[in-house]
C-alpha positions as CSV (number, residue, x, y, z in Angstrom):
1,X,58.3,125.2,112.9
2,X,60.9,122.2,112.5
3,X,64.1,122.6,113.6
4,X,66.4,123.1,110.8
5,X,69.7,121.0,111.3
6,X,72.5,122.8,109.6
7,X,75.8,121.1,108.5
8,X,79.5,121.9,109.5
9,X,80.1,123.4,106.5
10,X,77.0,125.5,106.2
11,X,78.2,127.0,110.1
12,X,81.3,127.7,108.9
13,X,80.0,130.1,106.1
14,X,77.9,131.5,108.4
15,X,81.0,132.3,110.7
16,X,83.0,133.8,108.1
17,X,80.0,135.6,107.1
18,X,79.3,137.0,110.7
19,X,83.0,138.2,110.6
20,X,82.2,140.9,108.0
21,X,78.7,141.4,108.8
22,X,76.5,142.2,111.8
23,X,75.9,139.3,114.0
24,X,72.1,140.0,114.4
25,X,71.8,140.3,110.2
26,X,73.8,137.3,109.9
27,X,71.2,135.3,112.5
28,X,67.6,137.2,110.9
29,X,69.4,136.1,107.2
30,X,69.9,132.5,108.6
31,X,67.5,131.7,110.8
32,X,69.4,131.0,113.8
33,X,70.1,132.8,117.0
34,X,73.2,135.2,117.5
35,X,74.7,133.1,120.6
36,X,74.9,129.8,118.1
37,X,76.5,132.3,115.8
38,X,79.3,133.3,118.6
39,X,79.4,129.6,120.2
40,X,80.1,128.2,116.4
41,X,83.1,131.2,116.4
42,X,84.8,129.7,119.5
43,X,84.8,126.6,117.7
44,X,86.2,127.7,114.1
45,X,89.2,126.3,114.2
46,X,87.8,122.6,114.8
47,X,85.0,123.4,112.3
48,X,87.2,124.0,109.6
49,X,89.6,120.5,110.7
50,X,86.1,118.8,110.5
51,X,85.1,120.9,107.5
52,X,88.2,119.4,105.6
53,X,88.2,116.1,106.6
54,X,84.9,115.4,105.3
55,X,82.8,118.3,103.6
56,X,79.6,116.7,104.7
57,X,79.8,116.4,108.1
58,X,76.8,117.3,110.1
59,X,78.2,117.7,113.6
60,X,81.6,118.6,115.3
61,X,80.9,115.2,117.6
62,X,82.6,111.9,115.6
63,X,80.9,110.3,118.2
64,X,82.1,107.1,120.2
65,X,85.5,106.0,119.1
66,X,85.3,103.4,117.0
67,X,87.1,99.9,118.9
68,X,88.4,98.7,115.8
69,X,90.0,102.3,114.4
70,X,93.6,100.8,115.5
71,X,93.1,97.7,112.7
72,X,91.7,100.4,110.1
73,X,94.0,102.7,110.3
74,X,96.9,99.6,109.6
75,X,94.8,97.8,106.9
76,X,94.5,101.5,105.0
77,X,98.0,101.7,105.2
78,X,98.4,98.7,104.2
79,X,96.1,99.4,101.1
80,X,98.1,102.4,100.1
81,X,101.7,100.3,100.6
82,X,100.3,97.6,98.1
83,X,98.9,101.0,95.5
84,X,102.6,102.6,95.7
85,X,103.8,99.0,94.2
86,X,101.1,99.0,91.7
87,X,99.1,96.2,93.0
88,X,95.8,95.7,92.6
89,X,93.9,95.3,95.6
90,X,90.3,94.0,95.9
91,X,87.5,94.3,98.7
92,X,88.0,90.4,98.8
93,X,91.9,91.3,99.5
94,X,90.7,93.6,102.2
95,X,88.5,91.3,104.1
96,X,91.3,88.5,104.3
97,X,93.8,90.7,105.1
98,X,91.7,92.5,108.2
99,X,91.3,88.2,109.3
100,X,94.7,88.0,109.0
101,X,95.3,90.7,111.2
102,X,91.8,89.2,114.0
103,X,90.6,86.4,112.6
104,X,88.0,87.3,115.7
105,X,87.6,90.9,113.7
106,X,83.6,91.5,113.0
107,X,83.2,87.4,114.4
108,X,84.7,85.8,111.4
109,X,81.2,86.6,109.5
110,X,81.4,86.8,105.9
111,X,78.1,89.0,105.4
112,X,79.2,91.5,108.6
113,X,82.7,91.7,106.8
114,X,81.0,93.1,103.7
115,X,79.1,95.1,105.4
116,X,81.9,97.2,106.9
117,X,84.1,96.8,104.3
118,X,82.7,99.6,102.0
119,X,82.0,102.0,104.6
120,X,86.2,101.3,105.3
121,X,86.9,102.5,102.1
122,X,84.2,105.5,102.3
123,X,86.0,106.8,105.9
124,X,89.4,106.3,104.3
125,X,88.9,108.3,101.5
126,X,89.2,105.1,99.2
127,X,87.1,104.1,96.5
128,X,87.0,101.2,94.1
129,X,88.6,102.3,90.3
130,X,86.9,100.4,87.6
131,X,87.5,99.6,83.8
132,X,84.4,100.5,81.5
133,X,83.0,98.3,79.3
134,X,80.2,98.1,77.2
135,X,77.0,96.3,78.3
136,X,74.9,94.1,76.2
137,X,71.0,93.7,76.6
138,X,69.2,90.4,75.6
139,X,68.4,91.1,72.1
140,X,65.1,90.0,70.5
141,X,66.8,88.3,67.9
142,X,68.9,86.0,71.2
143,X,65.3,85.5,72.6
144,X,64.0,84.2,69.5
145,X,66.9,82.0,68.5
146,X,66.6,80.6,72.5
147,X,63.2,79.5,72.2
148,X,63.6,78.1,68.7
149,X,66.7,75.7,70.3
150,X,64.8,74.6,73.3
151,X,61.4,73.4,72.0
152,X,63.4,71.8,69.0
153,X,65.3,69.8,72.3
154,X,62.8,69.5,74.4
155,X,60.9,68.1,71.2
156,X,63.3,64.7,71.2
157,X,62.4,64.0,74.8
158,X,58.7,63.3,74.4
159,X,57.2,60.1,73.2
160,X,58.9,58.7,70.2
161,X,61.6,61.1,70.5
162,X,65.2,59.9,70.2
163,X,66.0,60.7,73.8
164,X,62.4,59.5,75.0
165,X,63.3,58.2,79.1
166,X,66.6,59.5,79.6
167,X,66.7,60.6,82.8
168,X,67.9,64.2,84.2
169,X,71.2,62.8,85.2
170,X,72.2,61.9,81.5
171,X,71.5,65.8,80.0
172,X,74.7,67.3,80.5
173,X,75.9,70.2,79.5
174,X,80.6,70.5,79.3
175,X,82.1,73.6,79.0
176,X,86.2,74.5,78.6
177,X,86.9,77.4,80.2
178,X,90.3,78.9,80.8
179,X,91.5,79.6,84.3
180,X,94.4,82.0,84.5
181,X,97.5,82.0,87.0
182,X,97.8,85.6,87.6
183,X,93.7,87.0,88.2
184,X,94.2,90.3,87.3
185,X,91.9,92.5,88.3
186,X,89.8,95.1,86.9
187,X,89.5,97.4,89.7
188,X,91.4,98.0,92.6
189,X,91.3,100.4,95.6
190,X,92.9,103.7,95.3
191,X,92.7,106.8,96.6
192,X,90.1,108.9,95.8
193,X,90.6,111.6,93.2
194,X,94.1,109.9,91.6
195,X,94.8,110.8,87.9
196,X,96.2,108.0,87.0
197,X,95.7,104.3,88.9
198,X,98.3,101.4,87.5
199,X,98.5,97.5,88.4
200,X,101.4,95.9,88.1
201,X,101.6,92.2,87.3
202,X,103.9,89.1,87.1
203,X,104.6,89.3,83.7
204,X,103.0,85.9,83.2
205,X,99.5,86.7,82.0
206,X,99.6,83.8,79.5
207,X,100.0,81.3,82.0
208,X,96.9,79.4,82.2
209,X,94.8,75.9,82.2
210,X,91.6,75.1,80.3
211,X,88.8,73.4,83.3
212,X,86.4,71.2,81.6
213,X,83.7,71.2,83.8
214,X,80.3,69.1,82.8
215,X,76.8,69.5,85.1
216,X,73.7,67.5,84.5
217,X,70.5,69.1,84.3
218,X,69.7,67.6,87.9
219,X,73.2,69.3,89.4
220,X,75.0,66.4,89.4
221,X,78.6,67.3,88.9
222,X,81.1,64.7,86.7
223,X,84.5,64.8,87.5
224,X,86.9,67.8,86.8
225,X,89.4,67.5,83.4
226,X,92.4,69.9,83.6
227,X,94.1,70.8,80.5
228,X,97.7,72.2,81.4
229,X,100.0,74.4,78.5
230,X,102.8,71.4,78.0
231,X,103.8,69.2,75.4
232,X,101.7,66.1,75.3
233,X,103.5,63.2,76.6
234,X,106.4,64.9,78.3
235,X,107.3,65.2,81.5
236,X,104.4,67.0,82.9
237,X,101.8,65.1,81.8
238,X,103.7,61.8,82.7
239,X,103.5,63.6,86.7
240,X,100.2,64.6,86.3
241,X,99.5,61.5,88.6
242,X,101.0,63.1,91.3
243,X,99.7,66.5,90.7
244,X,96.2,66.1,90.3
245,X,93.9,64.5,93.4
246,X,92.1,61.5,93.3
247,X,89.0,61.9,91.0
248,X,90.4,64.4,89.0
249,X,91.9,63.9,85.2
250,X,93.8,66.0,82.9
251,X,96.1,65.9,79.8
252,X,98.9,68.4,78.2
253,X,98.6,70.6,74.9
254,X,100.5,73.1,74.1
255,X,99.1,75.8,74.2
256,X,96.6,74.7,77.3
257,X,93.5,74.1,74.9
258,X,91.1,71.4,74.6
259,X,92.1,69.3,71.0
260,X,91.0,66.7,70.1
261,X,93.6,64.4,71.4
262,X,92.4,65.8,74.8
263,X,88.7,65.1,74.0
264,X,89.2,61.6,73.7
265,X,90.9,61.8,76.8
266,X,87.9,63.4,78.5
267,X,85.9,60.3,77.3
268,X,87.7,57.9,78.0
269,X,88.3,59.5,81.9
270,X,85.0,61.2,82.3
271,X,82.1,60.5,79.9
272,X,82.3,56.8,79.7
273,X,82.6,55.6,83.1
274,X,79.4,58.1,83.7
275,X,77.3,57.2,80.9
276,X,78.4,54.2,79.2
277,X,75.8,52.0,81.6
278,X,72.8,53.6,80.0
279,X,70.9,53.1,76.6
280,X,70.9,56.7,76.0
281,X,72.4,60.3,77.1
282,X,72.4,64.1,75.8
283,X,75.7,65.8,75.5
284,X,75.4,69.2,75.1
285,X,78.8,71.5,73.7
286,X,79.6,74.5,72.0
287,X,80.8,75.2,68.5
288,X,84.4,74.0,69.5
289,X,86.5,72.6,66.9
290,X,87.1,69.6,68.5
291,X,83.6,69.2,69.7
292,X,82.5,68.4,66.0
293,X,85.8,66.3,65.1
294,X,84.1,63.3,63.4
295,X,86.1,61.4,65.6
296,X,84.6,62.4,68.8
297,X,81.2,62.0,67.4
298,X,81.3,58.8,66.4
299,X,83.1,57.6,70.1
300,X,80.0,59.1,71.5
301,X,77.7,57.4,69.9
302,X,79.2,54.3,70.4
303,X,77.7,54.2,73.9
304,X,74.5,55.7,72.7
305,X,75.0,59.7,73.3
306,X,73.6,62.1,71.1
307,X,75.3,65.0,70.7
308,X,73.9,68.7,70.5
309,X,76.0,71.6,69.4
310,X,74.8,75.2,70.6
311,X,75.6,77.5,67.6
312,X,78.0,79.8,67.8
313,X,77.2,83.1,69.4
314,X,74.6,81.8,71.4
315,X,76.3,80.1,74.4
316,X,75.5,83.4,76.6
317,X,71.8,82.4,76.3
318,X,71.9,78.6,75.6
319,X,75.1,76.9,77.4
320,X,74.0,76.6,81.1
321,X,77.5,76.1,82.4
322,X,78.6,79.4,81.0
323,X,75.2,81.0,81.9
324,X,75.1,79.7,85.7
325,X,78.1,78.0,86.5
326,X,81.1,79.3,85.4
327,X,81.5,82.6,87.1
328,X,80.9,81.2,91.0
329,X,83.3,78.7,90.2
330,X,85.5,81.7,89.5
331,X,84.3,83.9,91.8
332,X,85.3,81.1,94.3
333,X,88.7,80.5,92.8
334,X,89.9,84.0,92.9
335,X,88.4,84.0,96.7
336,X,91.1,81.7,97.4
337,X,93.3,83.4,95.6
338,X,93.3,86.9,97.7
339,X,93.4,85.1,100.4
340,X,96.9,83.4,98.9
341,X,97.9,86.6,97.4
342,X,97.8,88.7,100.7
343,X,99.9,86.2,102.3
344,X,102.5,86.3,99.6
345,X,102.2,89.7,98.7
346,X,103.1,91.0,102.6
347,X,106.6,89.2,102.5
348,X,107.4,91.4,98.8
349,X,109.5,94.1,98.0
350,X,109.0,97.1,96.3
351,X,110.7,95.9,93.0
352,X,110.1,92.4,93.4
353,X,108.1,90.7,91.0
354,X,104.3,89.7,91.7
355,X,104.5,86.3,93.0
356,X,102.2,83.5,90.5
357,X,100.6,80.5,91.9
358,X,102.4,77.1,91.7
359,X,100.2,74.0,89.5
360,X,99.2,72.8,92.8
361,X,97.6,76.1,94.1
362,X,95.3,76.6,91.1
363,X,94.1,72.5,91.2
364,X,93.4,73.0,94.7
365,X,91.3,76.2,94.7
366,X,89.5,75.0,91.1
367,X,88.3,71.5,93.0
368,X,87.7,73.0,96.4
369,X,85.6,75.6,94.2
370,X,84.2,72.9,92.3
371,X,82.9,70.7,95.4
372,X,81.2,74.1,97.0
């Protein structure tokens, strides 16, 4: 017969059980031998320590010691410090906190880092807290409307089709997409069990850019066009010069949208030193007011662009900067962002107000994003 393997907790019951009962019935009910019985006895106090620490623990032995326990214990205090201010904390927050603490901790490897980083949480009785949300399948009707779009495109690049020879390079796709300040996140770590989990933020959740970010179908990646909230013309766009790097553009509105002011400004910075060289080009935009200005239409096609518009509703399914591009560019910003956020956030107070990134913080991580 196998050899049953019987938990801490199980022993325990079996110990408390033995107490009231015959030691021999207790053994013939369970299966085990009376002196495992009376050994597990001598160690009841330590079963019911190990018992309560973690209910399902198969052995009294924790094993070796862990080398790094000394860094854990810190970065779980740490975690619970940040919680009592009600600030978020993320896994990404974790990992560039533990660097902070040995940048030589797990070799500096990304992929070992999130490897231990959610068995951390699991020993420290910490779990990730999440907001629900709704999830959306692919409808028939998206599917249907996807394929109808594509072969009507695809349909102007064969022979005798407007857009007959234009090469990969001149199908691009620009998307505006806002990138906030403050990232506030939908989850933090907490402790396990907590009734109620709160974040607490700047106060400046409005603070914001729009990123115009255009990608040809064969990757190659135009120049980056910022859109900061300011009055057009002021000061802030007149130092925008300074701001932004070298290959970068950008404009004021205010209230940090695209207009149409700002998409002449995108041609006149982006598009037409790209495309103006070539008989023809594709621009591909969403249902944007200023996409479909009359305007902006007609200073495409001066330099021989065609313009498609992807109806509205259907970007999730037809834009491919919102389908494959937008959220690593996020993902990468926000990267940046723990790692900014657990610097800043160390030096604060327990009243003090969550610290929001400077002009020059979000440029930097959107372009350093951008090239990756």
């Amino acid at each position: 017969m196998a050899r049953a393997y019987i938990n801490a907790k199980k022993k325990l019951l079996i110990v408390l059980e033995a107490e009231t009962s015959a030691v021999k019935a207790v053994a013939r009910k369970h299966n085990v031998q009376p002196s495992q019985i009376r050994r597990w006895a001598k160690n009841q106090a330590k079963l019911e320590a190990t018992v309560a620490r973690n209910p399902r623990a198969k052995t009294l032995n924790i094993g070796r010691p862990r080398q790094d326990c000394e860094l854990e214990e810190e970065l779980a205090a740490w975690i619970i410090e940040r919680r009592s201010y009600e600030i978020a904390v993320s896994t990404g927050q974790v990992i560039a906190k533990a660097l902070t603490m040995n940048p030589s901790f797990r070799n500096g490897s990304r992929k070992a880092m999130w490897k231990w980083v959610y068995p951390f949480l699991h020993r420290h009785r910490l779990s990730i807290r999440r907001k629900t949300r709704v999830g959306q399948k692919l409808s028939g009707h998206l599917q249907k409307i996807r394929s109808e779009f594509v072969a009507a495109l695809n349909e102007r690049f064969k022979a005798g089709g407007t857009l007959e020879g234009t090469p990969s390079s001149l199908r691009v796709n620009m998307d505006d997409t806002a990138v906030f300040f403050e990232m506030t996140s939908a989850t933090t770590i907490n402790e396990v069990n907590a009734r109620t989990v709160s974040i607490r933020g700047s106060g400046s959740n409005a603070k914001r850019l729009t990123a115009c970010i255009s990608c040809a179908q064969d990757g190659t990646k135009l120049a980056l066009f910022v859109v900061f909230k300011a009055k057009a013309g002021a000061t802030i766009e007149k130092s925008l010069d300074k701001l932004l790097p070298k290959g970068v553009y950008g404009c004021c509105q205010e209230n940090g949208w695209m207009d149409e002011r700002g998409c002449q400004i995108w041609f006149n910075k982006v598009w037409k030193p790209y495309a103006a060289s070539y008989p023809s080009s594709l621009l591909l935009l969403d249902e944007f007011k200023c996409h479909i200005q009359s305007s902006f239409i007609q200073t495409l096609n001066s330099i021989g662009t065609e313009l498609e518009i992807i109806p509205g509703g259907y970007t999730c399914v037809l834009q491919p900067c919102d389908v494959g591009i937008n959220k690593p560019l996020k993902d990468g910003i926000r990267a940046q962002y723990n790692a900014w956020a657990v610097r800043k956030m160390d030096k604060l107070a327990a009243n003090a107000k969550v610290p929001t990134p400077e002009r020059k913080d979000i440029i930097a991580w959107l372009v350093s994003s951008w090239m990756q």
